[in-house]
N, CA, C and O atoms as CSV, one atom per row, in Angstrom:
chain,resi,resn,atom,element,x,y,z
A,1,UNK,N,N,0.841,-1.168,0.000
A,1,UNK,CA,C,0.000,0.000,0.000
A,1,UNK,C,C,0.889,1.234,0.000
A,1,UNK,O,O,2.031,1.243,0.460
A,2,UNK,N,N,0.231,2.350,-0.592
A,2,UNK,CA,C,1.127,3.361,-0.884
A,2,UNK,C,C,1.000,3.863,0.234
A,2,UNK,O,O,0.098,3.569,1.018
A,3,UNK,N,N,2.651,5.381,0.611
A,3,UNK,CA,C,2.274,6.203,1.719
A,3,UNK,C,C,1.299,7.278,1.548
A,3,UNK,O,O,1.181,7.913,0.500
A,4,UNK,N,N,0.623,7.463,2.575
A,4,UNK,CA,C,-0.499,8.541,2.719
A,4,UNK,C,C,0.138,9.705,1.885
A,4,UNK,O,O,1.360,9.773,1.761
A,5,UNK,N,N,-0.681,10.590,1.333
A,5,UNK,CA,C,0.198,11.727,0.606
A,5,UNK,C,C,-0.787,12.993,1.006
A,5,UNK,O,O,-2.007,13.146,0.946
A,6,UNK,N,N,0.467,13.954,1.505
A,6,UNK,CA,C,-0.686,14.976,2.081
A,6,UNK,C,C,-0.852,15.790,1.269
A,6,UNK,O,O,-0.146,15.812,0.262
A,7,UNK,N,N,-2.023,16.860,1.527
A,7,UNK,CA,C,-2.530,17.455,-0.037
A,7,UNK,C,C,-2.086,19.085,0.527
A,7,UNK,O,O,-2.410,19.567,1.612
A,8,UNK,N,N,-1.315,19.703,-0.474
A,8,UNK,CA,C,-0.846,20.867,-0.426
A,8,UNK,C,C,-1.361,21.897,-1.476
A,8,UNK,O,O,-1.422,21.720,-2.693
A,9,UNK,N,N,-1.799,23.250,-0.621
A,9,UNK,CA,C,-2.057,24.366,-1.526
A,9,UNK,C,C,-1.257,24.329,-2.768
A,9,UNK,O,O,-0.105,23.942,-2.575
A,10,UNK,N,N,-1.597,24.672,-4.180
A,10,UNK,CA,C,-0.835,24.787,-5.054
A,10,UNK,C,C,-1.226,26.576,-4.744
A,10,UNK,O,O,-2.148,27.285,-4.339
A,11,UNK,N,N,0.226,26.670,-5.268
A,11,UNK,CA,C,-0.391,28.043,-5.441
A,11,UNK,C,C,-0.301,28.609,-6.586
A,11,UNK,O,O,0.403,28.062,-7.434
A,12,UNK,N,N,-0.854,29.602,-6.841
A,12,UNK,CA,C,-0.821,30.586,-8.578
A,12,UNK,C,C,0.258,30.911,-9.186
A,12,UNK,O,O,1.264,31.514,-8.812
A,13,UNK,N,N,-0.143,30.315,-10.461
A,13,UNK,CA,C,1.288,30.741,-10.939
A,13,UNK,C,C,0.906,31.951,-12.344
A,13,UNK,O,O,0.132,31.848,-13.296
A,14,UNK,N,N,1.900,33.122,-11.891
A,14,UNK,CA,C,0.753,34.135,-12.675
A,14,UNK,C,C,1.561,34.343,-14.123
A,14,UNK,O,O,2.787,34.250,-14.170
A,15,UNK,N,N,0.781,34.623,-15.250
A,15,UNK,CA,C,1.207,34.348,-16.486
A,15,UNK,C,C,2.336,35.356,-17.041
A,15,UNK,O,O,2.126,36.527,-17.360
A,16,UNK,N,N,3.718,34.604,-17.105
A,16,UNK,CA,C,4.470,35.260,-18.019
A,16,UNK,C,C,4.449,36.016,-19.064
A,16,UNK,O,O,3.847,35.657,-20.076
A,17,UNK,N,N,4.999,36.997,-19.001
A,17,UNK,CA,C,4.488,37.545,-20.675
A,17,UNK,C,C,5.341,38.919,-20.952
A,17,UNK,O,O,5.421,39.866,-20.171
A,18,UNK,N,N,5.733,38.851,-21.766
A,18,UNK,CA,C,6.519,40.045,-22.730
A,18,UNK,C,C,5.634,41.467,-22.881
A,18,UNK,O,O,6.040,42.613,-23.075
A,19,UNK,N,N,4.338,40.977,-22.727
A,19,UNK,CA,C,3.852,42.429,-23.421
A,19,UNK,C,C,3.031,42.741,-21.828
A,19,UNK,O,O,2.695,42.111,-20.825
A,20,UNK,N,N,2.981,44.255,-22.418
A,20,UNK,CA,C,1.976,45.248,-21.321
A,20,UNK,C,C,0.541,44.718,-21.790
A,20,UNK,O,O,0.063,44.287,-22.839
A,21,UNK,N,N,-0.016,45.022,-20.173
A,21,UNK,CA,C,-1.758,44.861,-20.048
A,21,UNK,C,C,-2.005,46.512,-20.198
A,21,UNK,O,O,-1.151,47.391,-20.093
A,22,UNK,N,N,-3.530,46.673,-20.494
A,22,UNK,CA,C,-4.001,47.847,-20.048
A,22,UNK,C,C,-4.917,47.761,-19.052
A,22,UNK,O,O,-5.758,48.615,-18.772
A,23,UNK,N,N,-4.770,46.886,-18.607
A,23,UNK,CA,C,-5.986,46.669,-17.427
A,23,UNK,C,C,-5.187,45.389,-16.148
A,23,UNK,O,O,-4.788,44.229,-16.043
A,24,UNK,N,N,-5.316,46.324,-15.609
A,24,UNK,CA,C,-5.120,46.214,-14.085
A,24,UNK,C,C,-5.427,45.123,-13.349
A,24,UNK,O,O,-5.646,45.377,-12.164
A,25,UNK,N,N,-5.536,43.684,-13.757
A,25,UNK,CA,C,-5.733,42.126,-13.521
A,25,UNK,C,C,-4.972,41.313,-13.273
A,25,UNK,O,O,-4.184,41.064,-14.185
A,26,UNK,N,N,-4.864,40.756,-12.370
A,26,UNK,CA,C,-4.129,39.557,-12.280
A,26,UNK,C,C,-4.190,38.745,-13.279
A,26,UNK,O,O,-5.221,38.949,-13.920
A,27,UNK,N,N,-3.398,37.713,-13.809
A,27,UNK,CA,C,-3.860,36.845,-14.906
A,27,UNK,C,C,-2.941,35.211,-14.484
A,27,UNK,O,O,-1.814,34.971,-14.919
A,28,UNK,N,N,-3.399,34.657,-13.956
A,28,UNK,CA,C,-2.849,32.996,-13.964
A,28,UNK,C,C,-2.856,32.404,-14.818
A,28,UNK,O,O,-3.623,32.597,-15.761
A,29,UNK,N,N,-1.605,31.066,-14.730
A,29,UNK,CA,C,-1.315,29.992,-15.028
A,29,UNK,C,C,-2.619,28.703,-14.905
A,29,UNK,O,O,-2.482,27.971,-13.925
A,30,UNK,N,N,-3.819,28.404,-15.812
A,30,UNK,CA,C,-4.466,27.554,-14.331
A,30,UNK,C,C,-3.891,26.052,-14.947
A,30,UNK,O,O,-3.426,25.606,-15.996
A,31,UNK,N,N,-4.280,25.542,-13.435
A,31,UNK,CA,C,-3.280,24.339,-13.145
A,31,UNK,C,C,-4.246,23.673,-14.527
A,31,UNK,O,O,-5.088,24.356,-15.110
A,32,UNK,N,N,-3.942,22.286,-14.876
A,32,UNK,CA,C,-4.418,21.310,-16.013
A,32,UNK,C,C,-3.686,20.242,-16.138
A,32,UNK,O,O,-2.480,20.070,-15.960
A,33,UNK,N,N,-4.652,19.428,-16.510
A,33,UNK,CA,C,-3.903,17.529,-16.276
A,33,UNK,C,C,-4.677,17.125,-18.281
A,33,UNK,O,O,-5.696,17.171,-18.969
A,34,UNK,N,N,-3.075,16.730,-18.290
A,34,UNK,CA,C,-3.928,16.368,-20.166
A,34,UNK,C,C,-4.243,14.614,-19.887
A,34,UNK,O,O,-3.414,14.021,-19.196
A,35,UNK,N,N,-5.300,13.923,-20.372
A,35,UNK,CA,C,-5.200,12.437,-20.251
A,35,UNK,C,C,-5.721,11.513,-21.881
A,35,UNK,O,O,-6.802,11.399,-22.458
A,36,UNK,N,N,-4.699,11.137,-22.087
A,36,UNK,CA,C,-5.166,10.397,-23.516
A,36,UNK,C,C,-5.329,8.990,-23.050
A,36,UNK,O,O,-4.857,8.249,-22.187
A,37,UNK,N,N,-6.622,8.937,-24.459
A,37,UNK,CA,C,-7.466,7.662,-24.907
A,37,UNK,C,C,-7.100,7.469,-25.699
A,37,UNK,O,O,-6.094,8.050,-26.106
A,38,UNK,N,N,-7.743,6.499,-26.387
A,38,UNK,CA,C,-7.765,5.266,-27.604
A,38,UNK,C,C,-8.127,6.167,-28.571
A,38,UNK,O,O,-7.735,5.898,-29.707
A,39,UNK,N,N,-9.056,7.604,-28.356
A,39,UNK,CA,C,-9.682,8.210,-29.088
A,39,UNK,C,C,-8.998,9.600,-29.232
A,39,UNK,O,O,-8.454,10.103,-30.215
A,40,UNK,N,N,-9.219,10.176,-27.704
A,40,UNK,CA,C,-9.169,11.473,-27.788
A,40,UNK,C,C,-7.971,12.149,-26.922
A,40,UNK,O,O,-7.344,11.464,-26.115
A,41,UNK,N,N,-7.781,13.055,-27.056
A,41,UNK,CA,C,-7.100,13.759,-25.841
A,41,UNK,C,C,-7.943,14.457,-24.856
A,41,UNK,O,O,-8.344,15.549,-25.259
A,42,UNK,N,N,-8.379,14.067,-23.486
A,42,UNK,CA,C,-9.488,14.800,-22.624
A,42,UNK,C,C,-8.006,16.440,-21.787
A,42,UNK,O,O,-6.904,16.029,-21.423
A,43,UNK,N,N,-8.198,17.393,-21.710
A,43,UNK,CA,C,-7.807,18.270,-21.310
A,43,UNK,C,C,-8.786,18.954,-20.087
A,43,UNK,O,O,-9.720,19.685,-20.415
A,44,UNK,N,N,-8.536,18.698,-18.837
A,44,UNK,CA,C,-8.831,19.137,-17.120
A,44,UNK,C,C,-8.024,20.558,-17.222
A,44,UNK,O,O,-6.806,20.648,-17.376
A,45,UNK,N,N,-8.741,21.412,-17.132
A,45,UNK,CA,C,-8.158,23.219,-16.857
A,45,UNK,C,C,-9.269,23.435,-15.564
A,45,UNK,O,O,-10.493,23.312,-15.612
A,46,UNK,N,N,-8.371,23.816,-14.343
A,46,UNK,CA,C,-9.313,24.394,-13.306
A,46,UNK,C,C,-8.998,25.661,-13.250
A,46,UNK,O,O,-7.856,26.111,-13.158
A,47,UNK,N,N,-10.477,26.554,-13.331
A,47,UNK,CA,C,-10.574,27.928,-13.161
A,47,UNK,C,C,-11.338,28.125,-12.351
A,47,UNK,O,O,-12.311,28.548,-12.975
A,48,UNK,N,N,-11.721,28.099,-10.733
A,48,UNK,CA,C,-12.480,28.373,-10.172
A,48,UNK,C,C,-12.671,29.771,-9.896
A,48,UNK,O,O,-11.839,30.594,-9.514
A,49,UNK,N,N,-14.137,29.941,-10.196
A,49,UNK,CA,C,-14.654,31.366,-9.678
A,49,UNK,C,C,-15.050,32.145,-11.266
A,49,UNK,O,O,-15.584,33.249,-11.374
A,50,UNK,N,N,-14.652,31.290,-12.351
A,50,UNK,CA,C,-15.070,31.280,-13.596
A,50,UNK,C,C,-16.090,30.821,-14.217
A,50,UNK,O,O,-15.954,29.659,-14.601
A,51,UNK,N,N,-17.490,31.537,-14.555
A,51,UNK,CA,C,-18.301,31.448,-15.012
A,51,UNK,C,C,-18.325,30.626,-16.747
A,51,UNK,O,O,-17.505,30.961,-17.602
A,52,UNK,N,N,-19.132,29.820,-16.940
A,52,UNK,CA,C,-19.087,29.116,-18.292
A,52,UNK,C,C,-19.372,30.240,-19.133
A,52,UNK,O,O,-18.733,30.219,-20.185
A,53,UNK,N,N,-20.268,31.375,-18.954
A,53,UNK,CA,C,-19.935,32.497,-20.740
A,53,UNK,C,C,-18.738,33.527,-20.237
A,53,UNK,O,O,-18.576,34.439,-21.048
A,54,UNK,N,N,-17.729,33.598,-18.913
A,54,UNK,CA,C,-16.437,34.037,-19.460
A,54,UNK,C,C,-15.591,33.312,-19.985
A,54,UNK,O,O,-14.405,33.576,-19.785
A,55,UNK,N,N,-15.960,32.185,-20.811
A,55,UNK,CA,C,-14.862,31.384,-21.064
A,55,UNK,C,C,-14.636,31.380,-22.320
A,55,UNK,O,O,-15.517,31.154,-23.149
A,56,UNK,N,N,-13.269,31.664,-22.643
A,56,UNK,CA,C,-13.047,31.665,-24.723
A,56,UNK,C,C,-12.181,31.020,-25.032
A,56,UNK,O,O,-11.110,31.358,-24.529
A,57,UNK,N,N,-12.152,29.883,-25.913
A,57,UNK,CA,C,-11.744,29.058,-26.479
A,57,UNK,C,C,-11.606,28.715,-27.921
A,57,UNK,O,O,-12.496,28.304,-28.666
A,58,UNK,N,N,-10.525,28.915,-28.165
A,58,UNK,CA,C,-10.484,29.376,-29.865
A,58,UNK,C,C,-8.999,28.218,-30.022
A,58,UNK,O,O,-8.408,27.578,-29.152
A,59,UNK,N,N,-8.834,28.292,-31.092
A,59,UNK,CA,C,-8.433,27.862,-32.306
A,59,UNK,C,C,-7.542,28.406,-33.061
A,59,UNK,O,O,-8.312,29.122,-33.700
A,60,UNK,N,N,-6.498,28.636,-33.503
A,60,UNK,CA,C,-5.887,29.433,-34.847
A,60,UNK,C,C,-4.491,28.866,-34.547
A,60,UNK,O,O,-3.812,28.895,-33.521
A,61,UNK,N,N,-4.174,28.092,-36.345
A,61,UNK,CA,C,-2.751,27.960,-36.371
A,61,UNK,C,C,-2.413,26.917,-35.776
A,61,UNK,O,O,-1.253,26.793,-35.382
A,62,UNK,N,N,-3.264,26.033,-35.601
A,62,UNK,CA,C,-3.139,24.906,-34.608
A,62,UNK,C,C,-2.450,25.242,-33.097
A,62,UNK,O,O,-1.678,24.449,-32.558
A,63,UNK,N,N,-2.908,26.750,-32.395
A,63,UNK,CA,C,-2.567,26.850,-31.431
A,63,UNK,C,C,-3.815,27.069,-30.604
A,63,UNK,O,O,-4.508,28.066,-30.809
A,64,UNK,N,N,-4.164,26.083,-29.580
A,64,UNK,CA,C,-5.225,26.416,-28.926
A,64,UNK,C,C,-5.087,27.374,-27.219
A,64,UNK,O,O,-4.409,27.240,-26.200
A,65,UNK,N,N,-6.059,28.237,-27.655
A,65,UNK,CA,C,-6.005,28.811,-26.313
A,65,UNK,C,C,-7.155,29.232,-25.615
A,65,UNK,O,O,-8.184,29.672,-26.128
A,66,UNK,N,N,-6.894,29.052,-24.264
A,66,UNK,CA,C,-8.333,29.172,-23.142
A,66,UNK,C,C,-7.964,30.634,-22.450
A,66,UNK,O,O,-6.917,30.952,-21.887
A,67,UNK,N,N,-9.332,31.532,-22.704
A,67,UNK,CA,C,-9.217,32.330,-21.097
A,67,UNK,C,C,-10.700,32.526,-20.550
A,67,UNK,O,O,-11.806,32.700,-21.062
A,68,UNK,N,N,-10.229,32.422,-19.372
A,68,UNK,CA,C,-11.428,32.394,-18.570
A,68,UNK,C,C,-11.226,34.067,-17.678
A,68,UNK,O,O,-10.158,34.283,-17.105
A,69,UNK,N,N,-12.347,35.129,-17.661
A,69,UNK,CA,C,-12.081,35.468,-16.956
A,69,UNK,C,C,-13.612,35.623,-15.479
A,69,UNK,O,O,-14.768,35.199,-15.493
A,70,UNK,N,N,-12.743,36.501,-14.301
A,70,UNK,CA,C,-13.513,36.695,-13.208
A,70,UNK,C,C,-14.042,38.005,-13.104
A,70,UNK,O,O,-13.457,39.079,-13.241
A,71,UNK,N,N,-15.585,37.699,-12.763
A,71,UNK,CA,C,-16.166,38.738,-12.583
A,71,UNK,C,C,-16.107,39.125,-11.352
A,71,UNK,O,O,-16.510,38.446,-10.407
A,72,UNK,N,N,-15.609,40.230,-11.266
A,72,UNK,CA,C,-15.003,40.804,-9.887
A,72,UNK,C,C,-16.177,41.826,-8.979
A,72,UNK,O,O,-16.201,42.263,-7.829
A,73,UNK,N,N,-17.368,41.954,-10.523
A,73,UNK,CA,C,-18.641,42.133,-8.922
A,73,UNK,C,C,-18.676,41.022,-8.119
A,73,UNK,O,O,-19.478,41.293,-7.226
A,74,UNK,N,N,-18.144,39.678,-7.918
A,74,UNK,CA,C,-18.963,39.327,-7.200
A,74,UNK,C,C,-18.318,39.454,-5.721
A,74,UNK,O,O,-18.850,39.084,-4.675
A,75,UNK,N,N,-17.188,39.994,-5.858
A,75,UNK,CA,C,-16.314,40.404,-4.432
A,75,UNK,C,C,-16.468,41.193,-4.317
A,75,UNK,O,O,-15.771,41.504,-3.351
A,76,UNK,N,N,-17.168,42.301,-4.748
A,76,UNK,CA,C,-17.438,44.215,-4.372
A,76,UNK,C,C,-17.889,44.046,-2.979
A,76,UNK,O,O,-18.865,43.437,-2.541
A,77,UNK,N,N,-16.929,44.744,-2.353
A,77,UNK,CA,C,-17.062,45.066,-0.954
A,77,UNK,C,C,-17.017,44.114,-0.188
A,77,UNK,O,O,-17.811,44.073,0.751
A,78,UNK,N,N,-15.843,42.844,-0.434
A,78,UNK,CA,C,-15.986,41.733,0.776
A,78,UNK,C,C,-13.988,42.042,0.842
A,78,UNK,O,O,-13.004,42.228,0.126
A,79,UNK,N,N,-14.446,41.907,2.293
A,79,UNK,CA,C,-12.658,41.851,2.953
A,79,UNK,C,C,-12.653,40.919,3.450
A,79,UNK,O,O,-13.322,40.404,4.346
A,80,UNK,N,N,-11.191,40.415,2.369
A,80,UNK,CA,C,-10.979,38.776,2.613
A,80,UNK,C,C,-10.321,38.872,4.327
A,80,UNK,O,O,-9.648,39.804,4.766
A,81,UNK,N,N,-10.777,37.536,5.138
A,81,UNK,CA,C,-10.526,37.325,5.880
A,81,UNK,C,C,-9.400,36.309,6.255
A,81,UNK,O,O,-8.779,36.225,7.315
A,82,UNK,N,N,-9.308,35.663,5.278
A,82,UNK,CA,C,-8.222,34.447,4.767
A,82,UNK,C,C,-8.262,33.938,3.146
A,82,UNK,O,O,-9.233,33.508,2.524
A,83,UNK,N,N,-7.085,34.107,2.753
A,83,UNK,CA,C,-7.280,33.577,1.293
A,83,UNK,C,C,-5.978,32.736,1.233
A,83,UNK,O,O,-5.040,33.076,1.954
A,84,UNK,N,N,-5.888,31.896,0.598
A,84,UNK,CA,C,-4.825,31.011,0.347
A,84,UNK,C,C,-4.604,31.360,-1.187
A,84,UNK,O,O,-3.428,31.139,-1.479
A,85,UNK,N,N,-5.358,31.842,-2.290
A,85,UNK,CA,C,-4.935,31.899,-3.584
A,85,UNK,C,C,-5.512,33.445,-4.178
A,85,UNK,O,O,-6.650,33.659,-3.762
A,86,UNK,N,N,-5.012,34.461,-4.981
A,86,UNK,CA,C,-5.529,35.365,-5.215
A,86,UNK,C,C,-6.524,35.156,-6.744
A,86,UNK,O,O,-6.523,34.404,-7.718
A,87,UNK,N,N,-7.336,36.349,-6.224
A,87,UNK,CA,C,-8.246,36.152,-7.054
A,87,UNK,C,C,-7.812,36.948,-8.681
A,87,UNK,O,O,-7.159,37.990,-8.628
A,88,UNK,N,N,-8.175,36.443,-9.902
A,88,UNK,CA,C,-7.794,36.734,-10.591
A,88,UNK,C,C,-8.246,35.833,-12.317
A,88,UNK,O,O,-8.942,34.825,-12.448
A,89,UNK,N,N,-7.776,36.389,-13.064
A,89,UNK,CA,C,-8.595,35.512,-14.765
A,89,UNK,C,C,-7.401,34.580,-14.731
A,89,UNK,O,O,-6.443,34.413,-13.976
A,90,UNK,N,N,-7.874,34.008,-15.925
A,90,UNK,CA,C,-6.625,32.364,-16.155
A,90,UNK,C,C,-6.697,32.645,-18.001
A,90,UNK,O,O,-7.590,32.998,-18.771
A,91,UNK,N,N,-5.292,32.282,-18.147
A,91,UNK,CA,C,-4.473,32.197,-19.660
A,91,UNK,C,C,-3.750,31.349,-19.805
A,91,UNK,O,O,-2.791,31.189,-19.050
A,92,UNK,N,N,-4.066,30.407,-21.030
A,92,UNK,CA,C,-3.109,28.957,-21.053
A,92,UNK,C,C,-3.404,28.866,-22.528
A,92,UNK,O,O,-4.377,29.369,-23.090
A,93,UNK,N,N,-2.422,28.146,-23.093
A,93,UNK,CA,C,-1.809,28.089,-24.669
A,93,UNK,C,C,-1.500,27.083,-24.750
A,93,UNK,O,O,-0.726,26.720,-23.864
A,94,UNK,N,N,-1.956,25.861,-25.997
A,94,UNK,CA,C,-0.926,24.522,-25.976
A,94,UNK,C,C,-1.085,24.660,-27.662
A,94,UNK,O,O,-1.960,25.041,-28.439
A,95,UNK,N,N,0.280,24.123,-27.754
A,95,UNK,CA,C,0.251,23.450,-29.417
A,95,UNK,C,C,-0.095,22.244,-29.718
A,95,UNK,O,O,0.409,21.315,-29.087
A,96,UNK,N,N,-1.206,21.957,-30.941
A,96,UNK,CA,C,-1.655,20.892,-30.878
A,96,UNK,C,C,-0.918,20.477,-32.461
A,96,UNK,O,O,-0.563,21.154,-33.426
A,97,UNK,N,N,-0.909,18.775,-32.089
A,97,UNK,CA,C,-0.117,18.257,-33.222
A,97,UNK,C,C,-1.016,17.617,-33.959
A,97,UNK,O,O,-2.011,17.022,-33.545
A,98,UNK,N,N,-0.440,17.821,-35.720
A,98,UNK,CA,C,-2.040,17.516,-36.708
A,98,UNK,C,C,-2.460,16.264,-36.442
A,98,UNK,O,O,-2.965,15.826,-37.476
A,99,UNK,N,N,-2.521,15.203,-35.287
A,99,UNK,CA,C,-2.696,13.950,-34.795
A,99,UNK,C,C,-3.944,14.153,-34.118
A,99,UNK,O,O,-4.240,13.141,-33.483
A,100,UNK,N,N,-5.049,15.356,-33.975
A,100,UNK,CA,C,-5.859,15.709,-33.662
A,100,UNK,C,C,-6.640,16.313,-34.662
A,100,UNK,O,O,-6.193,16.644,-35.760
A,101,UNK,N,N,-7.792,16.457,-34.296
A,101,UNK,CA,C,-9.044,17.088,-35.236
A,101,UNK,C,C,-9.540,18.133,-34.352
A,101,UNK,O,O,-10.235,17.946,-33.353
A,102,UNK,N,N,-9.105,19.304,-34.825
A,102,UNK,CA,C,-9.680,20.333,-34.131
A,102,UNK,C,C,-10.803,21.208,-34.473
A,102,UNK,O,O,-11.196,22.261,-33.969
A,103,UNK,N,N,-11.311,20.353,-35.671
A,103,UNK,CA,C,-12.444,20.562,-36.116
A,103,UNK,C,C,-13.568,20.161,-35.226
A,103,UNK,O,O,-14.486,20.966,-35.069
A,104,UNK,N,N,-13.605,18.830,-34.535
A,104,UNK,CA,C,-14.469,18.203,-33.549
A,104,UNK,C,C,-14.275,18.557,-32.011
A,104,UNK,O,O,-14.924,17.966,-31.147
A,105,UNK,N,N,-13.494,19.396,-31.759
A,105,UNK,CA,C,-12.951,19.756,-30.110
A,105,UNK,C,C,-14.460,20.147,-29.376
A,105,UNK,O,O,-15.085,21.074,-29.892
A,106,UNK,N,N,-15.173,19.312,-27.936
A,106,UNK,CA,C,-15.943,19.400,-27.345
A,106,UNK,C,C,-15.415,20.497,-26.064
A,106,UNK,O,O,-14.238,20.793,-25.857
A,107,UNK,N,N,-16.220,20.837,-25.537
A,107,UNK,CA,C,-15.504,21.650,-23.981
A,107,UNK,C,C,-16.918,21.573,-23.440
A,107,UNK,O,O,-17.933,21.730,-24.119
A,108,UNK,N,N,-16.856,21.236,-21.755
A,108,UNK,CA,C,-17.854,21.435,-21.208
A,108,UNK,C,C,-17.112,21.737,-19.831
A,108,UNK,O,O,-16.069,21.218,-19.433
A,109,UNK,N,N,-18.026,22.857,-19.092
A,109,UNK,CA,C,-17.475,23.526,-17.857
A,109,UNK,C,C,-18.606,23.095,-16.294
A,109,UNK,O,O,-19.832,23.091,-16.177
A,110,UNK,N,N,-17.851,22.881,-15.625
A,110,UNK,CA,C,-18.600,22.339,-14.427
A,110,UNK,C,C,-18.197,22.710,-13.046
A,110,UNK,O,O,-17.505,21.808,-12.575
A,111,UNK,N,N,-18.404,23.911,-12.036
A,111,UNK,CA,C,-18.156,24.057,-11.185
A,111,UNK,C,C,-16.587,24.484,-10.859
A,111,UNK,O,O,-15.818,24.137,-9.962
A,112,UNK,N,N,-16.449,25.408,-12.004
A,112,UNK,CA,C,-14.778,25.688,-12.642
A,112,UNK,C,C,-13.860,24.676,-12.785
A,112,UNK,O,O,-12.815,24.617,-12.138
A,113,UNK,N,N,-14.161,23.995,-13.490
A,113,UNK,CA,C,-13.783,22.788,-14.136
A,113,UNK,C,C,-14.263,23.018,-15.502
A,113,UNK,O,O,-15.437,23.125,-15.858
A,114,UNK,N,N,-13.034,23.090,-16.336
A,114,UNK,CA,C,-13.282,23.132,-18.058
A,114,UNK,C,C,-12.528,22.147,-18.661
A,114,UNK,O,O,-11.306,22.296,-18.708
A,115,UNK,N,N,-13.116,21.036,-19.192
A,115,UNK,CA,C,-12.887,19.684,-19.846
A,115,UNK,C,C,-13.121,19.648,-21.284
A,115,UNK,O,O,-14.301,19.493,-21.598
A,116,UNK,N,N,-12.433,19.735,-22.059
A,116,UNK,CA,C,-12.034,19.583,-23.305
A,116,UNK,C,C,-12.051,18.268,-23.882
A,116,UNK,O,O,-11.698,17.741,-22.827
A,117,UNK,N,N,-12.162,17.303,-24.655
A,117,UNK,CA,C,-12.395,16.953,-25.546
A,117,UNK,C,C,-12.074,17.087,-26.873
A,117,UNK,O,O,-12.668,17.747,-27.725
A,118,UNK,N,N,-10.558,16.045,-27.046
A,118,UNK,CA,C,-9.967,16.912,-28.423
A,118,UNK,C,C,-9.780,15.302,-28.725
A,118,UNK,O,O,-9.168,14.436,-28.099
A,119,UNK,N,N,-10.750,15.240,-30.237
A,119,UNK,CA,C,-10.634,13.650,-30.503
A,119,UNK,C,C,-9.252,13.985,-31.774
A,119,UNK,O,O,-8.990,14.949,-32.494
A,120,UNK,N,N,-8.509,12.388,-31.510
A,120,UNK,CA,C,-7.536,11.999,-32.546
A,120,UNK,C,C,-8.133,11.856,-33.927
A,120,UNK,O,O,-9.296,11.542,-34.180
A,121,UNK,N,N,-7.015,12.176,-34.914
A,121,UNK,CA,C,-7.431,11.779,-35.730
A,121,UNK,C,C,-7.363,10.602,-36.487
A,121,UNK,O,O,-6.642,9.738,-35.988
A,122,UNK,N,N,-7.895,10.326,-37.527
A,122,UNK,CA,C,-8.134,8.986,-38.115
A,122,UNK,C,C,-7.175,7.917,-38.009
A,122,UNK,O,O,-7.283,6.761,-37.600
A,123,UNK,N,N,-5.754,8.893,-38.697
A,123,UNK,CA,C,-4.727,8.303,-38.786
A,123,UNK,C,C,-4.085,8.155,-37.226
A,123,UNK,O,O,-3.423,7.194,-36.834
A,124,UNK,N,N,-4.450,9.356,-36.434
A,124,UNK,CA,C,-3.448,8.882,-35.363
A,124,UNK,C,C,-4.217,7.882,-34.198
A,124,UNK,O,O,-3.597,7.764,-33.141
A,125,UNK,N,N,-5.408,7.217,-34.306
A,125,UNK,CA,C,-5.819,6.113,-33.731
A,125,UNK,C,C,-5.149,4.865,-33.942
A,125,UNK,O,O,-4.642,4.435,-34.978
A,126,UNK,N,N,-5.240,4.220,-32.517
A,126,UNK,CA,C,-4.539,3.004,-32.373
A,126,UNK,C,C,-5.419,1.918,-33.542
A,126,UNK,O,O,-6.648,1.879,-33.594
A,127,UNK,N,N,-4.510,1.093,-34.418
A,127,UNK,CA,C,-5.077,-0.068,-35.077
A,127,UNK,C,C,-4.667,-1.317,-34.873
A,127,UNK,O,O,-3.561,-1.843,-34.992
A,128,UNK,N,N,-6.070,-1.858,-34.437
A,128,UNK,CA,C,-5.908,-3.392,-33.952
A,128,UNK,C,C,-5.615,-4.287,-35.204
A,128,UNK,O,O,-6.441,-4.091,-36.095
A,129,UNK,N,N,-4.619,-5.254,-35.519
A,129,UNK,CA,C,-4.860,-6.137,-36.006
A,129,UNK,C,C,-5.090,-7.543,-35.448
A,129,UNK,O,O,-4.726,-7.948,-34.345
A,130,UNK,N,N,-5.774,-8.241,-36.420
A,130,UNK,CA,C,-6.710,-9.441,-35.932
A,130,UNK,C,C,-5.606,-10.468,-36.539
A,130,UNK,O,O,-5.125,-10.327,-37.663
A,131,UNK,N,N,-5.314,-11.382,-35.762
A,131,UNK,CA,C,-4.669,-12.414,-35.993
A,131,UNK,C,C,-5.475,-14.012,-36.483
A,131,UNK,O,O,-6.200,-14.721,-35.785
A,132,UNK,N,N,-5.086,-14.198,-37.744
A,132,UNK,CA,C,-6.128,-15.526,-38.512
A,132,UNK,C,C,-5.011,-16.862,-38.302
A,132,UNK,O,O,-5.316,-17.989,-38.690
């Protein structure tokens, strides 16, 4: 049996970047676990505190990118009393390889949880052969 593993704050990791904002936001790293199938590539991005219509998800160049951002009425006028992570939008970028169809890419968001759905393509599915 494995050892117990204790569970530790991750904390924010806020997005690198070369260029100036004009707006005054925090912007994170959000954490994400990629897991491939037989089929697809499923992509786990947690953005909590991110509403499903701030979320944009596009396409171009075979570079996909997510941002989610936070609507910051909903903290107007609350003084945090304890926070372990700051509040703030999320920016993440992956290159996808033509071994995917990004024509068919699903996303569904659940309790800031945004799950992607990026099926393989034809060619890059596993093929069984049958032994006679």
């Amino acid at each position: 049996m494995a050892a117990a593993q204790e569970l530790e704050v991750q904390k924010k990791r806020p997005v690198q970047s070369s260029e100036e904002s004009t707006a005054p936001v925090n912007v994170f790293v959000p954490t994400t676990d990629i897991f491939e199938t037989d089929d697809s590539l499923r992509v786990l991005v947690e953005m909590p505190g991110v509403d499903r219509g701030n979320v944009d998800i596009s396409v171009k160049d075979r570079i996909l990118t997510i941002d989610g951002k936070i609507d910051f009425q909903k903290y107007a006028g609350m003084t945090p009393v304890y926070t372990e992570y700051n509040i703030g939008s999320f920016h993440r970028r992956f290159s996808l390889s033509n071994k995917v169809d990004v024509s068919k890419i699903r996303a569904e968001m659940r309790d800031g949880l945004l799950t992607l759905t990026i099926p393989k393509s034809e060619e890059a599915k596993a093929q069984r052969i049958q032994i006679t």
